[in-house]
MARGU-507959 format. One record per residue (C-alpha): residue number from 1; residue in three letters; x, y, z. Coordinates in Angstrom, 1 decimal, decimal comma, always signed. Last residue first. Example, Ala and Ser with C-alpha at 12.3 -4.5 7.8 and 13.67 -1.06 7.14 Angstrom:
2
<i->2; aa->SER; x->+13,7; y->-1,1; z->+7,1> $
<i->1; aa->ALA; x->+12,3; y->-4,5; z->+7,8> $
END
This chain:
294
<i->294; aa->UNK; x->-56,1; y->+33,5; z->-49,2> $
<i->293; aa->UNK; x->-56,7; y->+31,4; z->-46,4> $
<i->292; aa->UNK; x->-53,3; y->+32,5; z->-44,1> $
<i->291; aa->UNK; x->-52,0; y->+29,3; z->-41,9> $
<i->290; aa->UNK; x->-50,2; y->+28,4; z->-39,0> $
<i->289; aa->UNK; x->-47,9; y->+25,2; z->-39,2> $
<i->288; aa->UNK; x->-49,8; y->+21,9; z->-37,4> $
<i->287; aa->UNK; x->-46,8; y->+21,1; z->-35,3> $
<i->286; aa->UNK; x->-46,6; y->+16,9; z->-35,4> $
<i->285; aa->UNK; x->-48,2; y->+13,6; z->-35,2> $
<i->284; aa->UNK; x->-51,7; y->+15,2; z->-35,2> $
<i->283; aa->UNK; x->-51,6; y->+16,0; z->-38,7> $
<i->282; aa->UNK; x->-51,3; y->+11,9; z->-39,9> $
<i->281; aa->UNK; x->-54,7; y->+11,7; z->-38,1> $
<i->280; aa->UNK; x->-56,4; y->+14,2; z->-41,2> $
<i->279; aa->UNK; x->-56,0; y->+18,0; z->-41,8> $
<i->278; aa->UNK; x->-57,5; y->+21,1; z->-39,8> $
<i->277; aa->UNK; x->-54,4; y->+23,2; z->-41,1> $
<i->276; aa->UNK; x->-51,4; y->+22,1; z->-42,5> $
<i->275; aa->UNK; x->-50,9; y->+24,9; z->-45,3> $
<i->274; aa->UNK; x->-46,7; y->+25,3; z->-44,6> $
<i->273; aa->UNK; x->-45,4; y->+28,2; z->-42,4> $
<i->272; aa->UNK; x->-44,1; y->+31,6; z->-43,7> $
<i->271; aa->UNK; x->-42,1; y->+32,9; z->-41,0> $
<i->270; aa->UNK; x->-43,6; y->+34,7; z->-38,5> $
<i->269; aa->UNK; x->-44,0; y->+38,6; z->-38,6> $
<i->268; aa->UNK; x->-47,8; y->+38,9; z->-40,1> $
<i->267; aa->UNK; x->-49,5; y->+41,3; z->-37,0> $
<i->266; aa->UNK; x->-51,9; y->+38,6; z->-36,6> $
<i->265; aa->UNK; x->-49,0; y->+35,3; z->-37,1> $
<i->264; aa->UNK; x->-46,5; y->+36,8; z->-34,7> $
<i->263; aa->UNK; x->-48,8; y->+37,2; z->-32,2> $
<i->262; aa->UNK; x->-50,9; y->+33,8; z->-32,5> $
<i->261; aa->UNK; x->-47,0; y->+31,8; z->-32,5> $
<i->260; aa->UNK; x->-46,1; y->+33,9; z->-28,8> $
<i->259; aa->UNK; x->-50,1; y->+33,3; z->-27,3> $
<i->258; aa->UNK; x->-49,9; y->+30,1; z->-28,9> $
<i->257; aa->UNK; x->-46,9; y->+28,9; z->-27,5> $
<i->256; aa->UNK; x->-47,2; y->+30,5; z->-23,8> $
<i->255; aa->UNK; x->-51,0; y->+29,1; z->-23,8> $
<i->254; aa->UNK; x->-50,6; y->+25,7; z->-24,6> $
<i->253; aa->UNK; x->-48,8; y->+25,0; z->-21,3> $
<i->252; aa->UNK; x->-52,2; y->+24,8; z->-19,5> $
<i->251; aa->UNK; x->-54,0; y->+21,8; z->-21,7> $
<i->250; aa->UNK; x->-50,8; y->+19,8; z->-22,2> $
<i->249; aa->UNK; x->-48,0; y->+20,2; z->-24,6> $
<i->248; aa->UNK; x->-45,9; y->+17,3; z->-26,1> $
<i->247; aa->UNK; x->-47,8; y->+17,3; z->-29,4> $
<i->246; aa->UNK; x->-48,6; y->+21,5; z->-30,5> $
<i->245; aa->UNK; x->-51,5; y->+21,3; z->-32,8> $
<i->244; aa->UNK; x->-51,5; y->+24,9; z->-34,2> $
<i->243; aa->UNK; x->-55,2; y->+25,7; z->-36,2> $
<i->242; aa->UNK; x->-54,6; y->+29,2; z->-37,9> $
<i->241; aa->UNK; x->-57,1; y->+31,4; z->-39,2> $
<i->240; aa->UNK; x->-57,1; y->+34,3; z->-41,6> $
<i->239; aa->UNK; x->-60,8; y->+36,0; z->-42,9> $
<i->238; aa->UNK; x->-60,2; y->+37,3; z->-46,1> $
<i->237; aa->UNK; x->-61,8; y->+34,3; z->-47,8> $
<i->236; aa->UNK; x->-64,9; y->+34,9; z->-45,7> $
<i->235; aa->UNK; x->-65,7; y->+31,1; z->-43,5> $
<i->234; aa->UNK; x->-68,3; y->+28,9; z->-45,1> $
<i->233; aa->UNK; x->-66,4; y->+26,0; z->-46,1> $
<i->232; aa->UNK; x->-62,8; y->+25,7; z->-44,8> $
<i->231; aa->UNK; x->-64,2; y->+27,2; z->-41,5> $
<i->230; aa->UNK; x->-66,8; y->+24,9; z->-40,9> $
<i->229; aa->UNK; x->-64,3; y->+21,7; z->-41,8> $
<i->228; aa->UNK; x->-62,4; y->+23,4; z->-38,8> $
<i->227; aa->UNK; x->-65,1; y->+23,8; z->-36,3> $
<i->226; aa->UNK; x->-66,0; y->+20,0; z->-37,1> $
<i->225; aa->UNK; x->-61,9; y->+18,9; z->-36,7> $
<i->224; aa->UNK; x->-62,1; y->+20,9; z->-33,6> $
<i->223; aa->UNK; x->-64,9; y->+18,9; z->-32,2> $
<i->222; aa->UNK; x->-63,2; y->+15,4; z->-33,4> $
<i->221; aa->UNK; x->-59,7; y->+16,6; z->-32,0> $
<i->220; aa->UNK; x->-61,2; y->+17,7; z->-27,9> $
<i->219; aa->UNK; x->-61,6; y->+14,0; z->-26,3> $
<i->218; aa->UNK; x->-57,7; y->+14,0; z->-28,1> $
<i->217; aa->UNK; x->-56,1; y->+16,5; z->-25,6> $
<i->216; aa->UNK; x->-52,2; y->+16,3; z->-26,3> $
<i->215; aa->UNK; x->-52,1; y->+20,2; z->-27,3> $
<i->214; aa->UNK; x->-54,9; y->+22,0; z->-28,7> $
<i->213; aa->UNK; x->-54,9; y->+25,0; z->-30,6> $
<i->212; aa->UNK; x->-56,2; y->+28,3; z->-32,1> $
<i->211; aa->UNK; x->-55,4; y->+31,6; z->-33,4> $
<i->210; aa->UNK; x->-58,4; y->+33,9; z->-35,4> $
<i->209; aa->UNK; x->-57,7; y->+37,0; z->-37,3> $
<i->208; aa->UNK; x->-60,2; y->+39,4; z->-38,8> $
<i->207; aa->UNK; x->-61,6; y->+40,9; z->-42,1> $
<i->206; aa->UNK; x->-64,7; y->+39,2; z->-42,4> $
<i->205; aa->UNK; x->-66,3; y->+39,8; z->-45,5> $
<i->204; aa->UNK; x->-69,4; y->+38,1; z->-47,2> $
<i->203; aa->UNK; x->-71,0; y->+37,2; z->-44,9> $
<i->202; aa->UNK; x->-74,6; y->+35,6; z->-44,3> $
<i->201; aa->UNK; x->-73,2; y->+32,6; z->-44,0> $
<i->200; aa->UNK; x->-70,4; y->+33,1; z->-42,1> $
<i->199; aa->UNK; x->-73,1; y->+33,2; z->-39,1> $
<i->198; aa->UNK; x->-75,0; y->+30,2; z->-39,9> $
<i->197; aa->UNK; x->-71,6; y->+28,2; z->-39,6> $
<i->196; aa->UNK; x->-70,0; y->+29,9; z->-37,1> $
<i->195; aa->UNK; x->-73,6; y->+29,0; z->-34,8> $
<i->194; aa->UNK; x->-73,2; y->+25,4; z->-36,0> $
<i->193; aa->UNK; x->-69,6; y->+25,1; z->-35,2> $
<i->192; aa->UNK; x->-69,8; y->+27,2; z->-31,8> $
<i->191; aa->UNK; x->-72,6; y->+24,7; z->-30,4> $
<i->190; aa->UNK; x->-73,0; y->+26,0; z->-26,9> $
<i->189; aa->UNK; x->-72,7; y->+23,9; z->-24,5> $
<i->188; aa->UNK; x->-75,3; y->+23,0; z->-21,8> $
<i->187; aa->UNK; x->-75,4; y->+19,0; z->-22,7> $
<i->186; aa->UNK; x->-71,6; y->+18,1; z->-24,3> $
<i->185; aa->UNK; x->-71,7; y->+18,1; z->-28,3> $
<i->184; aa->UNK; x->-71,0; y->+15,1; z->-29,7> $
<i->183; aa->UNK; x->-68,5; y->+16,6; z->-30,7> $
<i->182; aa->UNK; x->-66,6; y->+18,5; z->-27,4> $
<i->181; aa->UNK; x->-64,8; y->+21,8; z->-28,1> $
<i->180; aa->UNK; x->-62,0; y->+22,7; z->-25,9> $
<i->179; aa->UNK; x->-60,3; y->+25,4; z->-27,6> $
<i->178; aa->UNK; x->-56,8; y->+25,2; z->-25,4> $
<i->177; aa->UNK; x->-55,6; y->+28,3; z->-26,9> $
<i->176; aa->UNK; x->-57,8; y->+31,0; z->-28,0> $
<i->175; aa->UNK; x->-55,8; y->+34,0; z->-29,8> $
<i->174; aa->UNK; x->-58,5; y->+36,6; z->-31,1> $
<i->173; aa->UNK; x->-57,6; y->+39,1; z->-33,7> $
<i->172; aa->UNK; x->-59,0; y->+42,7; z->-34,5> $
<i->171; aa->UNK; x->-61,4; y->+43,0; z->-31,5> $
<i->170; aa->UNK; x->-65,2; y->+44,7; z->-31,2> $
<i->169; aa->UNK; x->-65,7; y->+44,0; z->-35,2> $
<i->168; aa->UNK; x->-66,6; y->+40,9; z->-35,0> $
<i->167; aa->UNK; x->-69,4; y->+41,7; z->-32,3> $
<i->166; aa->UNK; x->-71,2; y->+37,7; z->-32,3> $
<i->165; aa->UNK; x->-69,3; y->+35,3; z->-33,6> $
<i->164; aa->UNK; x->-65,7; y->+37,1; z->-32,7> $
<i->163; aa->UNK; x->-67,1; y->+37,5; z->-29,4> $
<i->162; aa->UNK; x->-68,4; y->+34,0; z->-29,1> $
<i->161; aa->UNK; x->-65,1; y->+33,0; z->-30,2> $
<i->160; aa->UNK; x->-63,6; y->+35,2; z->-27,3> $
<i->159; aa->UNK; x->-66,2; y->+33,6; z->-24,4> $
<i->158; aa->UNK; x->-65,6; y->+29,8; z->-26,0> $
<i->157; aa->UNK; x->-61,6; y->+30,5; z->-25,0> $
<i->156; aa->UNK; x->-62,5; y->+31,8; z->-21,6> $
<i->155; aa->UNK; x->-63,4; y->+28,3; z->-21,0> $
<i->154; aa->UNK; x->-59,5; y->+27,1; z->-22,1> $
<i->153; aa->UNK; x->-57,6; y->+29,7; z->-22,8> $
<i->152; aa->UNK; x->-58,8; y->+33,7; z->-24,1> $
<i->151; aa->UNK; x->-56,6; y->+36,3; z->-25,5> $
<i->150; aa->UNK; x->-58,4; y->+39,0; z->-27,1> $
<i->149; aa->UNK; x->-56,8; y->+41,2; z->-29,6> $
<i->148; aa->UNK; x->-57,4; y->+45,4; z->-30,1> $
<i->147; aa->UNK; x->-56,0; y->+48,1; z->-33,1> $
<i->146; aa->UNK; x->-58,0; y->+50,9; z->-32,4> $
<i->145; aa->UNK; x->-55,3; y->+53,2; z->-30,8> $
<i->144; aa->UNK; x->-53,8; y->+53,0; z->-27,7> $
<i->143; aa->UNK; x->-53,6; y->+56,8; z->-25,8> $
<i->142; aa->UNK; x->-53,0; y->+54,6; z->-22,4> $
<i->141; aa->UNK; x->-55,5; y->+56,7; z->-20,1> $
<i->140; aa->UNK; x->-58,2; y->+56,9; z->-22,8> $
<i->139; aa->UNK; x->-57,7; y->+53,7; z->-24,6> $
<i->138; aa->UNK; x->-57,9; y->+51,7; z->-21,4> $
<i->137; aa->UNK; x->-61,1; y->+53,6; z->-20,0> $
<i->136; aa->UNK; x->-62,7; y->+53,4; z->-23,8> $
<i->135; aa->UNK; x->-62,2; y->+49,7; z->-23,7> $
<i->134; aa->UNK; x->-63,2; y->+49,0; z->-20,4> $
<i->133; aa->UNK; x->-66,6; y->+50,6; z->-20,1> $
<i->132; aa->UNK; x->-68,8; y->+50,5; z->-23,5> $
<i->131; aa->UNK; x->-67,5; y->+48,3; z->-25,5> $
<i->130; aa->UNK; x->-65,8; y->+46,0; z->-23,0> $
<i->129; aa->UNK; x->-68,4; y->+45,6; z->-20,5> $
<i->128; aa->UNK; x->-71,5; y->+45,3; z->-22,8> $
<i->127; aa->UNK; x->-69,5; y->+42,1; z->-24,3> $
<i->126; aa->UNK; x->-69,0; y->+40,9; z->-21,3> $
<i->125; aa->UNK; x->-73,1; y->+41,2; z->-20,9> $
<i->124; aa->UNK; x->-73,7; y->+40,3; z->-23,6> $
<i->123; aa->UNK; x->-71,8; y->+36,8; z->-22,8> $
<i->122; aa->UNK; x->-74,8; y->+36,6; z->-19,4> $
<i->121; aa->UNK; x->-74,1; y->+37,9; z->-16,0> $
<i->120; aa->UNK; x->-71,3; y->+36,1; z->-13,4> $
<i->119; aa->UNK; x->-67,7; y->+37,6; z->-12,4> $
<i->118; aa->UNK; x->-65,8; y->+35,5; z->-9,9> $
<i->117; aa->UNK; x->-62,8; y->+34,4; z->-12,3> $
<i->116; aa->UNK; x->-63,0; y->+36,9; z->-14,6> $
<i->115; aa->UNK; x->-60,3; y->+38,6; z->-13,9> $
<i->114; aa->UNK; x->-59,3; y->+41,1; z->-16,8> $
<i->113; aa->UNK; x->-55,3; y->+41,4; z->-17,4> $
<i->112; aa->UNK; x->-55,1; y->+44,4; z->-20,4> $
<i->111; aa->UNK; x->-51,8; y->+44,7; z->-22,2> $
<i->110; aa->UNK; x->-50,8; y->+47,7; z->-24,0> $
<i->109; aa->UNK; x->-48,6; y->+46,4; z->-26,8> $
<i->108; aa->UNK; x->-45,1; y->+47,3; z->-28,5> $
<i->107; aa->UNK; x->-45,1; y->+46,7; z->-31,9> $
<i->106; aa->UNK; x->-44,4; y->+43,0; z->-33,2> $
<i->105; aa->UNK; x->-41,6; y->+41,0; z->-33,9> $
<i->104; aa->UNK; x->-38,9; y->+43,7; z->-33,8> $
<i->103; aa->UNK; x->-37,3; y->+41,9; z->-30,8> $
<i->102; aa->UNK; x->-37,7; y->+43,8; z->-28,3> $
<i->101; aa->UNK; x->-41,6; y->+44,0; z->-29,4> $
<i->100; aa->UNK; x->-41,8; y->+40,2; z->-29,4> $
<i->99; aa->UNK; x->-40,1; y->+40,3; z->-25,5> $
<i->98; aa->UNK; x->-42,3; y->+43,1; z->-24,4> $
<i->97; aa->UNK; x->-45,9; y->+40,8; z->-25,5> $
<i->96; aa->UNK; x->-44,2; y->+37,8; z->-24,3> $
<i->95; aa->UNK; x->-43,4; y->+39,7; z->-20,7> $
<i->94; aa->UNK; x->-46,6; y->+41,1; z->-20,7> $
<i->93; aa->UNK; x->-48,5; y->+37,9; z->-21,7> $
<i->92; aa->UNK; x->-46,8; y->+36,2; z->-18,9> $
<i->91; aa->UNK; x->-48,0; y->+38,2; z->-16,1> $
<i->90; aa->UNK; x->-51,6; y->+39,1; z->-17,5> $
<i->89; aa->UNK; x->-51,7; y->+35,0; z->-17,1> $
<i->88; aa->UNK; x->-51,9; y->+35,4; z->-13,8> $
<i->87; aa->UNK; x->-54,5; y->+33,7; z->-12,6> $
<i->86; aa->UNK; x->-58,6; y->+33,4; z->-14,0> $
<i->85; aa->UNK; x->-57,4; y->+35,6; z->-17,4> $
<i->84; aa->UNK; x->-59,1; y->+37,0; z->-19,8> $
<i->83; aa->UNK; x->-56,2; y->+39,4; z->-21,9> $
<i->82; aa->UNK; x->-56,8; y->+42,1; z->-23,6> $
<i->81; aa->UNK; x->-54,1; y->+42,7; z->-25,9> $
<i->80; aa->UNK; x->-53,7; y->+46,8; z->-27,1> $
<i->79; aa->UNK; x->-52,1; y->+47,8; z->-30,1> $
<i->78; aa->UNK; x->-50,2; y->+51,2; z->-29,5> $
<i->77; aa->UNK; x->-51,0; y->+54,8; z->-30,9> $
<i->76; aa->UNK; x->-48,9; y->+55,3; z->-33,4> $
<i->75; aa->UNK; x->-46,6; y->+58,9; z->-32,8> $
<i->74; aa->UNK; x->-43,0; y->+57,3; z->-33,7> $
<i->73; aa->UNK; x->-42,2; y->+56,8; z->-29,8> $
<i->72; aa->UNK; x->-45,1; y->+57,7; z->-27,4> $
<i->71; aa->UNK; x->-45,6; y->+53,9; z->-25,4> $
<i->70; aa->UNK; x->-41,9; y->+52,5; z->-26,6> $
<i->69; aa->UNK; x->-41,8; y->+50,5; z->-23,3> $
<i->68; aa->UNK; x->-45,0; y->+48,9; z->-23,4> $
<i->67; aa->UNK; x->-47,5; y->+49,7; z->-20,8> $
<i->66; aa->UNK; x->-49,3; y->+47,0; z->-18,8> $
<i->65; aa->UNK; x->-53,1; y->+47,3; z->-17,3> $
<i->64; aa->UNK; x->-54,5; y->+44,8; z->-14,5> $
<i->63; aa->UNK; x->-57,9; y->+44,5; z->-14,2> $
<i->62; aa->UNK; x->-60,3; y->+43,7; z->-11,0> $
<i->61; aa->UNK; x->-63,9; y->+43,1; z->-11,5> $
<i->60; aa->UNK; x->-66,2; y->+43,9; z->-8,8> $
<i->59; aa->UNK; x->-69,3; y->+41,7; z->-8,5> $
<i->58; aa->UNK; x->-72,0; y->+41,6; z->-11,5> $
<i->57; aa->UNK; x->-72,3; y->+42,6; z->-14,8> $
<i->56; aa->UNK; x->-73,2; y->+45,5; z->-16,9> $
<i->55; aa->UNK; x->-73,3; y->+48,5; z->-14,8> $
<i->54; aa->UNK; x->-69,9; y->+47,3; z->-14,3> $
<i->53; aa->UNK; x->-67,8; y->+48,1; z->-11,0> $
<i->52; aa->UNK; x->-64,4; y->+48,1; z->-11,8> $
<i->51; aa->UNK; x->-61,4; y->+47,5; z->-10,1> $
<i->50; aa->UNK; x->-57,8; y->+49,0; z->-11,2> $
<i->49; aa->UNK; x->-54,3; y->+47,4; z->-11,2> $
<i->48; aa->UNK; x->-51,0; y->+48,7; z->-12,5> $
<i->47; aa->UNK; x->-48,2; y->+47,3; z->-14,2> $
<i->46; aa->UNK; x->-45,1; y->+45,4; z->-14,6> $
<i->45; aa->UNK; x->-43,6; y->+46,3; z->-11,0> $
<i->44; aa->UNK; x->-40,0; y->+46,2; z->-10,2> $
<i->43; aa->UNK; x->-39,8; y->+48,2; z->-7,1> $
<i->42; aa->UNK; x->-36,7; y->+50,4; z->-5,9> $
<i->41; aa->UNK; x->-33,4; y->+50,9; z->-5,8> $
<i->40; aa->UNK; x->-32,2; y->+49,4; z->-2,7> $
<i->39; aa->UNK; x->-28,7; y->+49,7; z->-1,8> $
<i->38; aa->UNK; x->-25,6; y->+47,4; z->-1,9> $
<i->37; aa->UNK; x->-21,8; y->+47,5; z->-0,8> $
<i->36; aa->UNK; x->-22,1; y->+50,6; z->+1,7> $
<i->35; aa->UNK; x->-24,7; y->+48,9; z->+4,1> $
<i->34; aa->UNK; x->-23,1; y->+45,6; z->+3,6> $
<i->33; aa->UNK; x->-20,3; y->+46,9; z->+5,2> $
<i->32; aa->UNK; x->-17,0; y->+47,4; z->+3,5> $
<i->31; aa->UNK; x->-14,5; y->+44,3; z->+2,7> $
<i->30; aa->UNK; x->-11,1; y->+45,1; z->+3,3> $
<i->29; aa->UNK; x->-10,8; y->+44,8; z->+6,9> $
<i->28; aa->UNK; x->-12,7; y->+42,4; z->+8,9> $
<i->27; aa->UNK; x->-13,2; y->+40,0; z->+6,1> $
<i->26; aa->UNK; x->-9,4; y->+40,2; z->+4,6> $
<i->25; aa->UNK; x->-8,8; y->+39,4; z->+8,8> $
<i->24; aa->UNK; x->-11,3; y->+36,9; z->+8,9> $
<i->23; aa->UNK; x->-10,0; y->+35,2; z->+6,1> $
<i->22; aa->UNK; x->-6,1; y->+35,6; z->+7,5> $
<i->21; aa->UNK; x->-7,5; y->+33,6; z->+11,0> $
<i->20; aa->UNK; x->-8,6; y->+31,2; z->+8,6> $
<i->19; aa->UNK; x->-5,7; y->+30,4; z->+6,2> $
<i->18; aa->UNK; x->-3,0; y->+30,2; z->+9,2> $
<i->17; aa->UNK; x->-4,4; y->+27,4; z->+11,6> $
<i->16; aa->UNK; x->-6,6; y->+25,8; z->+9,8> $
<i->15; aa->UNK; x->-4,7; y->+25,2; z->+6,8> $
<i->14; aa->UNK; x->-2,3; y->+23,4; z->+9,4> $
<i->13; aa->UNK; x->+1,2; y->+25,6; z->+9,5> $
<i->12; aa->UNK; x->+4,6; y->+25,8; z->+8,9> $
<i->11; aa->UNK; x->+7,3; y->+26,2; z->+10,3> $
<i->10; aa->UNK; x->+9,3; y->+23,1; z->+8,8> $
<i->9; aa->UNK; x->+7,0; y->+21,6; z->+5,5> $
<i->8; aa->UNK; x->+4,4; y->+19,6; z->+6,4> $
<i->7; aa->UNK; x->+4,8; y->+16,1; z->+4,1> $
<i->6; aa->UNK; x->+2,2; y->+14,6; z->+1,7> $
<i->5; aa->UNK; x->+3,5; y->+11,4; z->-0,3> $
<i->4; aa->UNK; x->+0,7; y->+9,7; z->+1,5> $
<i->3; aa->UNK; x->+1,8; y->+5,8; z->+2,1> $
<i->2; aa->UNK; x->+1,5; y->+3,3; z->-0,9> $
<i->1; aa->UNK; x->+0,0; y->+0,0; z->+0,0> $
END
């Protein structure tokens, strides 16, 4: 067995003897207090919160309001995302929203956080809401211009694609991740295919943007494949959709994906994407590329 090459040269001393007491001393002396090393700056805050009471539905409604950072520069008023949220989804969507604008992806958006979590009245009434309360508060105090999307996921999903069904021309582009439609239709739901499809009929033009997707959530593919086989037939030719099946993702991590894909595709920045939309089984196996109907 080899022995320990190691050997303590003469005078000197055990690491703890002479390495320690000289740490204290660098410590005690050259380092200033922590007082004098850091200082607080201030709050990092990424927006500011109001309540409303609406004449148009019931309990209060607290929203959250983002500015972007070039708010004023080049004299455009600046898009605004409304975002229905039941957490804190206003968080994300700010940051994504300032990330695409750092980049040159997109302008720089006011975002709007509504919580809708423990609001009750009927759609019209969030539909009353908007028009005629939030929407003029926000582009009053924010100087955004007309320009308007609605982010909705899951259930708050059904409440933008009534919107866009219903008042068209309230928002610009809707983004709906997580679209949970259900064929054969679920008792209580409303049947958005049918309703789309009686709609679009009666237009001609429809001038708007609509995002959409599901991740790994097959009890949702046959009633999306019907809402899709609607919109191939009946929907405006200058109406521009986009179906993203995202494999890997679950119901609640849709959202960062579409919400970053949807912006890119309304304001026309993401690369140009193969025609994929609504197909067959062979689809589901991958990304389902956004699409523009010409």
């Amino acid at each position: 067995m080899e022995r320990s090459s190691s050997r303590r040269l003469p005078g000197s001393r055990s690491l703890s003897g002479l390495a320690l007491p000289g740490l204290a001393l660098i410590l005690a002396v050259g380092t200033p207090p922590a007082s004098e090393a850091q200082s607080r700056a201030g709050e990092v805050s990424i927006g500011t919160k109001y309540e409303f009471a609406s004449a148009h539905l019931t309990g209060r409604i607290p929203v959250r309001i983002h500015l972007p950072a070039d708010r004023g520069k080049g004299g455009t008023p600046p898009p605004v995302l409304y975002v229905l949220e039941i957490a804190d989804d206003f968080i994300y969507a700010s940051a994504t929203a300032d990330f695409l604008a750092h980049c040159g992806r997109i302008p720089g958006l006011v975002v709007v956080g509504i919580d809708v979590d423990k609001l009750s009245g009927p759609p019209q009434g969030m539909i009353d809401f908007l028009d005629k309360e939030l929407i003029p508060f926000v582009e009053r105090i924010t100087g955004a211009g007309p320009r308007r999307i609605l982010f909705g996921h899951s259930g708050r999903s059904f409440a933008a694609l009534f919107m866009l069904l219903n008042r068209p021309g309230l928002f610009e582009g809707y983004i709906c991740p997580g679209l949970g439609l259900t064929w054969p239709l679920e008792p209580g739901r409303i049947d958005f295919a049918a309703m789309a499809a009686e709609r679009w009929a009666k237009l001609s033009t429809l001038p708007k943007t609509l995002v959409f997707s599901l991740g790994d959530e097959e009890k949702f593919f046959p009633g999306v494949d019907r809402f899709i086989s609607v919109l191939k037939a009946r929907a405006p030719s200058d109406f521009r959709w986009s179906y993203l099946r995202l494999p890997g993702e679950d119901h609640e991590s849709t959202k960062l994906r579409t919400l970053y894909q949807g912006l890119e595709f309304i304001f026309g920045t993401g690369a140009k994407q193969d025609d994929r939309s609504g197909g067959g089984a062979g689809d589901r196996e991958r990304l389902v590329r956004p699409r523009t109907r010409e």
